[in-house]
N, C-alpha and C positions, 0 to 999 in steps of 0.2 A: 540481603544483597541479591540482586539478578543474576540468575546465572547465563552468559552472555550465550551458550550454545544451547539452547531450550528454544524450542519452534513450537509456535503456536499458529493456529491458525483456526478460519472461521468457515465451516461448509454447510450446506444442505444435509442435513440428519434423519435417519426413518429408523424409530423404536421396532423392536423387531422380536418375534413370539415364538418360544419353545424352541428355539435352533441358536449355536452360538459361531459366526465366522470367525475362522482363524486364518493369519496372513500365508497366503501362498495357497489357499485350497478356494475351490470352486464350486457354488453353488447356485440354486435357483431359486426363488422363491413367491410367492405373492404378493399382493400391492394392490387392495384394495380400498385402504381409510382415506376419505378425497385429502384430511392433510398430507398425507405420505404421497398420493399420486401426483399434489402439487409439487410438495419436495423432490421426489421423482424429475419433475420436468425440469423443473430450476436447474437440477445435478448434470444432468445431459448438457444444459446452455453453457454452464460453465468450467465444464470438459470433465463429462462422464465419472465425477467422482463422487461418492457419496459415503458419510459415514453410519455405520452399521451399530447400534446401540442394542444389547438384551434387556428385557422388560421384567422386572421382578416377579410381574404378578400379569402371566399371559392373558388375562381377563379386561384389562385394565384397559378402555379407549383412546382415552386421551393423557399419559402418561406425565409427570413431572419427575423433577429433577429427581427427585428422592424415590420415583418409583423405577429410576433405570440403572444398572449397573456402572460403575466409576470407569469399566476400564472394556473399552470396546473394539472397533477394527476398522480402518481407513481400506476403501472398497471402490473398484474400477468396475465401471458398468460395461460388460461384455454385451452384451443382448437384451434386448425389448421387444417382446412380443405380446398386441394386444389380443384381450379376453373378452369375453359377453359382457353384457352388465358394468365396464367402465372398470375393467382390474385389467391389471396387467400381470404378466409373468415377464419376471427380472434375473439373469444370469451376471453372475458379480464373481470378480477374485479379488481376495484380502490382498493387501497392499502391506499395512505394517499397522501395530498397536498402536493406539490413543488413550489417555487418560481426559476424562469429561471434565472440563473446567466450567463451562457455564452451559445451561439449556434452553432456547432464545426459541418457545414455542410462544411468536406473535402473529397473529393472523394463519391466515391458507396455508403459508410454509413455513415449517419448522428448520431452525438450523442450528450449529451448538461450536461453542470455542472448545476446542480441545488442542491438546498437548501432543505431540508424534514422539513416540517411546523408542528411542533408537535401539534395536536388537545387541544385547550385550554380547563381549568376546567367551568364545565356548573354552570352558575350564581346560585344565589336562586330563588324562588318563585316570579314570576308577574306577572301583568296583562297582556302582551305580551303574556307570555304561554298561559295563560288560551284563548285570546283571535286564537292562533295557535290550539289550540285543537278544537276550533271550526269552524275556515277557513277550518281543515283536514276534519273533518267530511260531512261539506258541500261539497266536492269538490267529499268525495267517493261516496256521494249523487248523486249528478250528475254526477259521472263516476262511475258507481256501477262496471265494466267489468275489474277496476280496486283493488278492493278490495280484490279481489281473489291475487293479486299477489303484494298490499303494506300492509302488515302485521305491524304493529306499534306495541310492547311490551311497555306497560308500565314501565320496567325498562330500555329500551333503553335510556342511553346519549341522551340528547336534540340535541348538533351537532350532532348526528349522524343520528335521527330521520329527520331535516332539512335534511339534505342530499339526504335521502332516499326520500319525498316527489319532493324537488325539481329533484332527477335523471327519476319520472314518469311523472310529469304533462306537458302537451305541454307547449310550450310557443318558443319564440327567442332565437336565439344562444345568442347573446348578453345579452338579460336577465337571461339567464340561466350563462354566465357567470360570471355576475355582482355578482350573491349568491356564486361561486366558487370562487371568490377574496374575498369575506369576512372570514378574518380566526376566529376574535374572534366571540362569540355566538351570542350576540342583535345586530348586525349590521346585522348577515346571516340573523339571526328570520325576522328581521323588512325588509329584500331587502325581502323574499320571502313571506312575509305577503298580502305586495303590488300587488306581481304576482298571488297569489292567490283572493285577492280582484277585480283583475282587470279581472280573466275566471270568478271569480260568476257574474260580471256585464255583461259581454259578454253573459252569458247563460241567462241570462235576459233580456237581448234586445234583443235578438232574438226569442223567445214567438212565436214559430213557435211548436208546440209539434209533427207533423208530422215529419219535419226535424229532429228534436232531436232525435224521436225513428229509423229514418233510420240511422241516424248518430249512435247509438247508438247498432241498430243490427248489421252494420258494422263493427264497432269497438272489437264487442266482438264476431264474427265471425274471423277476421283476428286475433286478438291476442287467439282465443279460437286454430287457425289452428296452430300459433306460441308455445305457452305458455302450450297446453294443447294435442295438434292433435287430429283430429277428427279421433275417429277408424272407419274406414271402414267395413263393415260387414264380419264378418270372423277373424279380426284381432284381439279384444279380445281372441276369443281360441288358436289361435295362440299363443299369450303371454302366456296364461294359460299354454300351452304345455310345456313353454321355465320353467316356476317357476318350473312345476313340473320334467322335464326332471332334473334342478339342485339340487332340492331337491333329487333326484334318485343318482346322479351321486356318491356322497360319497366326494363329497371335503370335506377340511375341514372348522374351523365355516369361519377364515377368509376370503378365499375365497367364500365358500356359500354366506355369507354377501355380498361381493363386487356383485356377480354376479347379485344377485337380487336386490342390487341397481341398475345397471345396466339396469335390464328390466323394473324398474320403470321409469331412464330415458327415456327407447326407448319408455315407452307408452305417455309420453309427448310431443313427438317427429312428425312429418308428416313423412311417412315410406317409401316417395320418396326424402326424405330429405339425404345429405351427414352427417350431422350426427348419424343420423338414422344408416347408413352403417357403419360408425366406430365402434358403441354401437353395434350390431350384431356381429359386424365381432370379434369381443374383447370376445362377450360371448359366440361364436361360437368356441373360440381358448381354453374357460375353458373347454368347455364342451366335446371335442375331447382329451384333456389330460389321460392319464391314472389314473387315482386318484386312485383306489384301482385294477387293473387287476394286477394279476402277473404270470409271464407264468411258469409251474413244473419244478424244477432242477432235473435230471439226474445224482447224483453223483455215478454213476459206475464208479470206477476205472478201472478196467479192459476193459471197455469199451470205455472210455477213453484211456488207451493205445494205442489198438487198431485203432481208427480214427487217432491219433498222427501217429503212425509208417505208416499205409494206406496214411495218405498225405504227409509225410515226410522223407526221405530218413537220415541217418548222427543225428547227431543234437542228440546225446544219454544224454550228460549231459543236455543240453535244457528238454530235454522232461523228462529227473528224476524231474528236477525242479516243471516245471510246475504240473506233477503227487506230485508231495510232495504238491502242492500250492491248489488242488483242494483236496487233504485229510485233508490238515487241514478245508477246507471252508466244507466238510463231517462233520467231527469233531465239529465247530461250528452250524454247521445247527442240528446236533442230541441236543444238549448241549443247546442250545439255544430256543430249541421250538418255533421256528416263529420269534424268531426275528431277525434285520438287521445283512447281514453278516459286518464285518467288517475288512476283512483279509486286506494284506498288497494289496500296488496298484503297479501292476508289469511293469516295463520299458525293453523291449526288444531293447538293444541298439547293435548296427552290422552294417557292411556296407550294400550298396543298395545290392539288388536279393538275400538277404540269406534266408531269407523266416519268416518276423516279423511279415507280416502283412497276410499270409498262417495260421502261427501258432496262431492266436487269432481267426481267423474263423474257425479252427479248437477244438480250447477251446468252444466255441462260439456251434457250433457241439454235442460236449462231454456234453454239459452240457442241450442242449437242452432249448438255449436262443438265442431270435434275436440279428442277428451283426447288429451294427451300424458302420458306419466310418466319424470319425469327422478330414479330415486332416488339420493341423494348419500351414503350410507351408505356409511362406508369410502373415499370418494373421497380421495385425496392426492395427486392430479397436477391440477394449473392446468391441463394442455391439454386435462384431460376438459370443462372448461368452455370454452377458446379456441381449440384445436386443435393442432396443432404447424405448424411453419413448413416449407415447401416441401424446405427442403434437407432434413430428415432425412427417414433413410430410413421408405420403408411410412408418411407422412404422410398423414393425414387430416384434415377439421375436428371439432371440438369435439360433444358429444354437442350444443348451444344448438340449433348451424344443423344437425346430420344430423336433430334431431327434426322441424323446423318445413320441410325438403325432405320428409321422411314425413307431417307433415301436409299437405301441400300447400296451406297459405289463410298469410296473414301476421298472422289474428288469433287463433290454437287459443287453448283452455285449457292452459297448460302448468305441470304440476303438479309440484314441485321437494321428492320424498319426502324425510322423514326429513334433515332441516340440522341438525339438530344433532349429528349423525353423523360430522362431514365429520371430516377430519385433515388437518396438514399435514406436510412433512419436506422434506428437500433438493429434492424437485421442484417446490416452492413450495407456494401457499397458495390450495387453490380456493376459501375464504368471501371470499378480498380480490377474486377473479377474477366474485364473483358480483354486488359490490358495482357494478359498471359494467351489468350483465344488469338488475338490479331497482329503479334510478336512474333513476326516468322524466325526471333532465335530462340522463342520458350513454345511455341506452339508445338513442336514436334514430339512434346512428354505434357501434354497435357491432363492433367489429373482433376478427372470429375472424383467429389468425395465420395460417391453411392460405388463408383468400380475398383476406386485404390488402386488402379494401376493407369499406367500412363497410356495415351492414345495419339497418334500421331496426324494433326490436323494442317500439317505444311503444305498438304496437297488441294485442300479446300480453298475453292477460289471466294472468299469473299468480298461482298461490295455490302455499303452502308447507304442510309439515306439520312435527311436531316431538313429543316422547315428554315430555320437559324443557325447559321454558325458559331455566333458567338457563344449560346448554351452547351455547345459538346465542351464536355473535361477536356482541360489544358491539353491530361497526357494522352487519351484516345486523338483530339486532334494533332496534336504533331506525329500519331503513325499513318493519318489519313491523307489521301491525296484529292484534292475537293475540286468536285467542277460543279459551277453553277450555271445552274437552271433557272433562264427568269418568266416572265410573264409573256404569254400571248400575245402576239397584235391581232388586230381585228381581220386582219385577212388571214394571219395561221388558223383562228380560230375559226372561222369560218369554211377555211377548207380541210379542218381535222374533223368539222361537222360533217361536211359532205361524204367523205370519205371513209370514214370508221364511224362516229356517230349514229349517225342517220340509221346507214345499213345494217350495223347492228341491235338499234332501237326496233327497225321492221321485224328481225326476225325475232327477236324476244317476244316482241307482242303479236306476230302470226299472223301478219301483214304487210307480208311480202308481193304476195299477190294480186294487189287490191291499185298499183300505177303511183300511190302516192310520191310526189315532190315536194320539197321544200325549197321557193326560190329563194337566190341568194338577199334580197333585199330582206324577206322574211327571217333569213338567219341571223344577218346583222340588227335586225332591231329586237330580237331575243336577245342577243350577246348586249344590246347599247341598255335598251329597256327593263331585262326583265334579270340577269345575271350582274354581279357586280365580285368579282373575281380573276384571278392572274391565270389558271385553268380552266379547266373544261367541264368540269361536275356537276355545277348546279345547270351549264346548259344542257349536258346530257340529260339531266333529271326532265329542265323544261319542255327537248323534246319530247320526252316519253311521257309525259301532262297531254303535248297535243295530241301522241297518235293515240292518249286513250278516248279523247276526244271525238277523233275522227272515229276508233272502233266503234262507240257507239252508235256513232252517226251513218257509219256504212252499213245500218241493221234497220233503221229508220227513214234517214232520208232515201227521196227516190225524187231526181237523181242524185244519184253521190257524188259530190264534188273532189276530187285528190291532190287539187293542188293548193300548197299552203303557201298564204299571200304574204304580206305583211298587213294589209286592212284587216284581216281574218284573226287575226291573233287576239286583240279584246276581246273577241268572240269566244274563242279559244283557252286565254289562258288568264282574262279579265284585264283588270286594268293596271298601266305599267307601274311596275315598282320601284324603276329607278329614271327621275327627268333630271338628268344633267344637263344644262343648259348650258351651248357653247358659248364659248368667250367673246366679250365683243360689250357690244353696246354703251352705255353712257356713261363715263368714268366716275367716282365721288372720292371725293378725298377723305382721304385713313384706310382704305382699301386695296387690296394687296392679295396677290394670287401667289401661294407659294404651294411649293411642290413637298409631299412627303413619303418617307417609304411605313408599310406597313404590311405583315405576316401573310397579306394575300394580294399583296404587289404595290403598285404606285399607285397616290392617288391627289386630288388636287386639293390642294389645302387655302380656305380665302384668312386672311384675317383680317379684323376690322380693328381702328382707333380712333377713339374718339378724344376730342380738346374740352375740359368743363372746369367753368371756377371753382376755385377750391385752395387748396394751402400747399399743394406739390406731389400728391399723393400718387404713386402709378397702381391702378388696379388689375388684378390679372384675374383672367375667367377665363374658363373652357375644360376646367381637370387638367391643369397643365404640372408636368413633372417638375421635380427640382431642376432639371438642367436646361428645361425651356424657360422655369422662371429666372434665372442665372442668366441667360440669354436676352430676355427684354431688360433685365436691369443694367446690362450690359449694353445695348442700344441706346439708352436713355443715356446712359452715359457719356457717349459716345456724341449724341445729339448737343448733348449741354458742351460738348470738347470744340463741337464744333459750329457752337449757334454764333457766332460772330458773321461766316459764310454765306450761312443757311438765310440771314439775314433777321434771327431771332434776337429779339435783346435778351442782354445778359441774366437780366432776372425774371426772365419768363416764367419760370415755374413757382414763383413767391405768391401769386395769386393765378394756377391753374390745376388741377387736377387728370390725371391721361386716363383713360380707360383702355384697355387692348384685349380684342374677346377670338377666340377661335371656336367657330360654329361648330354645331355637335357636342354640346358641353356635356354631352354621357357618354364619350369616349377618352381614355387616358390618352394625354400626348405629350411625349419626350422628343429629347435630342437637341444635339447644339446648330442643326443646317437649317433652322430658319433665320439664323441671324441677323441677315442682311435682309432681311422681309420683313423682322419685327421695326427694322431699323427703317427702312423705306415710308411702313403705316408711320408711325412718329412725326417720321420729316413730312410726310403728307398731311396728314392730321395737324402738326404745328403751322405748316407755311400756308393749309387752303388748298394746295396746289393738288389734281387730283396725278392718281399713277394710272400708268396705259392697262386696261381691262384688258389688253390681246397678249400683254408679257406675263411670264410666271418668271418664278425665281428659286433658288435655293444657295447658301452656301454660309459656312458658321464664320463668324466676325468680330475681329478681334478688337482689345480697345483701343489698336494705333490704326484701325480702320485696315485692317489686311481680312482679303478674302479667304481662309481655307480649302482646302477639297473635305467633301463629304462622300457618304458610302450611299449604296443603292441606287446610282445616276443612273442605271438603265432605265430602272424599274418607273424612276420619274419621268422620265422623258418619254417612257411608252403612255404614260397616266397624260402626259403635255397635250401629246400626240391626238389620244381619244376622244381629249374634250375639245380639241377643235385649236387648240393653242400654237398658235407657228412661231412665236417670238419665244427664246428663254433666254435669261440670265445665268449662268454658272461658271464655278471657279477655274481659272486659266488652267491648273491642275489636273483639275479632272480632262483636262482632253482628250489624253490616252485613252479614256473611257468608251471616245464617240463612236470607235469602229466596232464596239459590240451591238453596235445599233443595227436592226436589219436595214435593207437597204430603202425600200419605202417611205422608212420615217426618219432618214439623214435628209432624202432629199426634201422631203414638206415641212423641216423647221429651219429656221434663221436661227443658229444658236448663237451666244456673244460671253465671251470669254474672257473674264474679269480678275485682276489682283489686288483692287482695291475699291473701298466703297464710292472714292472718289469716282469714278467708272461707272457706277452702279449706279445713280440717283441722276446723270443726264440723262443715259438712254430709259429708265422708268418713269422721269416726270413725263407727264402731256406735256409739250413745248408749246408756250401762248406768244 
């Protein structure tokens, strides 16, 4: 029969040489077999506990079941400190007995089922005690160097008092294990009665008092070097410096606390000892923290403008934003006399090179706080954000607090690149670990695992950035406040070239002085030609291709010419890489300009259909996703609901085959807003009839022929814009959209604003 209160349980196991743990006493020891240092690490993962087995035959490498004692000690890993050679030294306190039920040495780590021996209730009163109380006494007698460090409380449990004597006094592995297999009380009492009767006899046959006092000084020299460390002259003040440096620094009690326990450990300590260096290095990390420094805000608005417009070119509703964002954090800073700001935490989401991570060291600027840059791309370990915990090895804190130690004030700007980047996997999950950092109601006790105590990050102003919205975790996006950033037009970018570009490409490359220009004609046919992107990056690269160009050329040619043309650029930067061909020319039917968004802005999407005999097949090409293929089957559908109008007989498709290709068939392409485009090719493609080559299109369509609103309409109608497109198609819905448009390219397109497809296929067919 089971006995229902028997706990067993399955850990990480290290056979263990010449020494036996008992629960409640503290030891160190070594850790060099690679199985034990694997076990080792496994024990740490899954929370610092490890069972401690003795080895019958201390010779033994690789141990079995039969070579380890039955009955051993369930072990908290206090301390890990690495050694040369791939050993470690291990500081453990006993936990409670185990009895070994099974020994699971497979592969690298070893681990073992055992049984957890609940400590039995301490008998009554007898002669036995009284006669232990005075084997104890005698024994500290003759090891006085001991009393310092076995403290016996009169209210101590008698097991546990046993314990505690038997984990100090010398003696045999064996007999010291013999008292570790006794679980109930007068069987321990009476095995370690014996061991104690048998050193008072020992110390008395030997009647040598010389011996005894060298033995003696020895003893409490080595455990005074261990147990207590001899200060070296000077190292007292030293400590003193560290008490009073914390007492200074303004932490608060809980850390205070922690810290100067702390330096009580390190005076215990020998101070060429590896623990020694952990204990420093840990109080060295409180003490560098900002606890109370905060560097002056700067809330001028107007001057704040200012720095915004000076490093930013475009970006007008961005920067009203942000100016509205730093008036309200004005507003609370008056209103609040000192205390944490607690304004919204702002997400600057746009594709690469628009300028997210410009405009927070320009906030950063305006406000007259250090930047920090925390990028989270590819991040998959929780401790980049909380740190790791003490015991393991090579432990640091978290990139949160190493940043805000390098800023040195407790209110930087700290900028948290690219979130939606982040990943998770068996090391956990650093967006759940960020969700505590950007909580202004858990922020204010935030607990990195390397300091164990709380730090209050309410005052840090953070801003985030992001390429996609939809990849930031659910719950980081519902604490963020998002404004998006979309793509350049050709005249912002053209005059962020002129203006910051350029000037700062001259003086990197050290030609400044040398007259050169880039006319504007020159600029736009880099940006149309030779860049193909929603920012500024790759043009910035291109110019800095041509002034290396011209450097060389102003060493050789004579005369040097400075000014850069647009005929000069083949010359220059060879031949164009990108000939978008503006819209227009001689229409064909099954052909179809639709607009799509994509991670570095808008861009124009053709698709083609083609009508071929066959049995009714639709064939789809170009790498298209499930929700584009969804989308043309849904067209087709659509076409056949409605061939009676179209002027298609009913059984058109009984002898034809469709074909629908979207060019660039080595690029993935998703989403439901081509819809109404896949549906157009179709109806062109069936009727003959070709569609207008000057319209584009976008919008998803349903099978009762209803137009939807789609996402990204800026981003398409700046792609409309560029390639020369003045007519678009899109959903009545999206309206609300149009006034995000600059104002240049509202007025050069005819937009038409549709809620059905019926709408949709006058204004696209060529009218004959």
């Amino acid at each position: 029969m089971t006995n229902p209160l028997r706990k067993t349980i399955t850990l990480p196991a290290i056979p263990i040489r010449d020494m036996v743990l008992f629960p409640g006493a503290r030891v160190p020891f070594m850790v060099g077999r690679r199985a034990s240092v694997k076990t080792l690490e496994l024990g740490i993962k899954v929370g610092d506990h490890l069972l401690l087995l003795t080895q019958r035959n201390p010779k033994e490498d690789q141990p079995k079941q039969e070579s380890i004692h039955a009955v051993g000690t369930l072990a908290l890993v206090e301390s890990l400190i690495p050694l040369p050679r791939d050993y470690y030294k291990v500081g453990v306190k006993g936990v409670a007995r185990v009895r070994l039920e099974r020994y699971l040495d497979e592969g690298d780590v070893v681990q073992a089922e055992v049984e957890i021996l609940a400590e039995p209730a301490a008998p009554g009163e007898s002669a036995l005690q009284e006669a232990f109380g005075s084997a104890v006494e005698g024994f500290l007698q003759r090891n006085p160097e001991l009393a310092r460090t076995l403290s016996l409380d009169p209210s101590l449990p008698l097991g546990q008092a046993v314990d505690a004597v038997a984990a100090v006094m010398p003696g045999d592995v064996r007999e010291k294990q013999a008292v570790l297999d006794q679980l109930e009380i007068e069987p321990r009492l009476h095995t370690l009665l014996k061991l104690l009767e048998a050193d008072a006899a020992s110390h008395q046959a030997e009647g040598r008092e010389d011996a005894q006092n060298l033995e003696k000084d020895h003893k409490a020299f080595v455990l005074g070097e261990k147990m207590r460390g001899v200060l070296p002259e000077g190292r007292k003040d030293e400590l003193a410096q560290l008490r009073e440096r914390i007492l200074k620094a303004g932490m608060g009690e809980e850390a205070e606390g922690k810290a100067l326990e702390e330096v009580d450990r390190l005076e215990g300590m020998p101070p060429q000892s590896a623990e020694a260096t952990v204990s420093r290095t840990y109080i060295d990390w409180l003490l560098a923290l900002p606890w109370t420094k905060l560097a002056e805000d700067h809330l001028d608005l107007e001057e704040a403008e200012r720095i915004l417009d000076e490093d930013h070119a475009g970006l007008e509703k961005v920067k009203a934003r942000i100016l509205e964002y730093l008036a309200v954090m004005r507003r609370l800073r008056d209103q609040a006399a000192g205390a944490p700001l607690r304004g919204p935490i702002l997400c600057l989401v746009g594709p690469p090179g628009v300028g997210k991570t410009s405009l927070a060291r320009s906030i950063a600027r305006a406000l007259n706080r250090p930047f920090l840059r925390f990028s989270l791309g590819g991040v998959r370990d929780e401790a980049e954000i909380r740190g790791h915990r003490r015991t393991y090895i090579g432990s640091m804190p978290g990139r949160i607090i190493s940043l805000l130690k390098k800023g040195g004030v407790r209110n930087p700007l700290m900028l948290l690149d690219e979130i939606d980047k982040m990943g998770s996997d068996w090391r956990g999950d650093p967006s759940s670990a960020l969700l505590e950092v950007l909580d202004p109601e858990q922020n204010q006790t935030f607990q990195d695992h390397y300091l164990d105590v709380g730090f209050d990050l309410s005052q840090v102003l953070f801003l985030t950035t992001a390429n996609v919205r939809h990849q930031i975790p659910q719950p980081l996006d519902d604490r963020l406040e998002v404004i998006e950033l979309s793509s350049y037009t050709l005249g912002e970018k053209r005059a962020i070239a002129q203006a910051h570009l350029v000037p700062k490409a001259l003086d990197r490359h050290g030609m400044t002085g040398l007259g050169i220009v880039f006319e504007d004609r020159a600029l736009e046919w880099i940006i149309q030609a030779y860049t193909k992107e929603a920012g500024v990056r790759q043009l910035e690269r291109e110019i800095s291709a041509v002034l290396r160009k011209l450097a060389r050329l102003s060493l050789q040619a004579d005369p040097f010419d400075p000014v850069v043309t647009a005929e000069r650029l083949p010359r220059l930067l060879g031949p164009e890489r990108f000939l978008e061909s503006p819209l227009g020319g001689q229409p064909a039917p099954g052909v179809v300009n639709g607009l799509a968004w994509t991670p570095t802005g808008g861009d124009l999407l053709t698709i083609e259909a083609a009508r071929l005999p066959g049995k009714g097949v639709l064939k789809l090409t170009g790498k298209l996703g499930e929700v584009m293929q969804e989308s043309a089957n849904l067209a087709l559908s659509f076409v056949r609901m409605r061939a009676d109008s179209l002027g298609l007989a009913p059984d058109f498709l009984e002898k034809t085959d469709l074909h629908v290709h979207l060019p660039e068939g080595a690029i993935p392409k998703d989403g439901p807003s081509a819809g109404i485009t896949l549906a157009m090719a179709l109806i062109s493609a069936l009727t003959g009839t070709p569609v207008r080559a000057d319209v584009a299109m976008t919008g998803e369509l349903t099978l009762r022929g209803m137009v939807l609103p789609i996402g990204g309409l800026k981003e398409k109608l700046l792609a409309a814009h560029r390639m020369g497109c003045r007519t678009v198609i899109i959903p009545a819905d999206n309206a609300r959209h149009l006034e995000e448009l600059p104002e240049e390219v509202r007025r050069d397109l005819t937009v038409h604003l549709v809620k059905t497809m019926d709408e949709v296929i006058p204004l696209a067919l060529v009218r004959t």
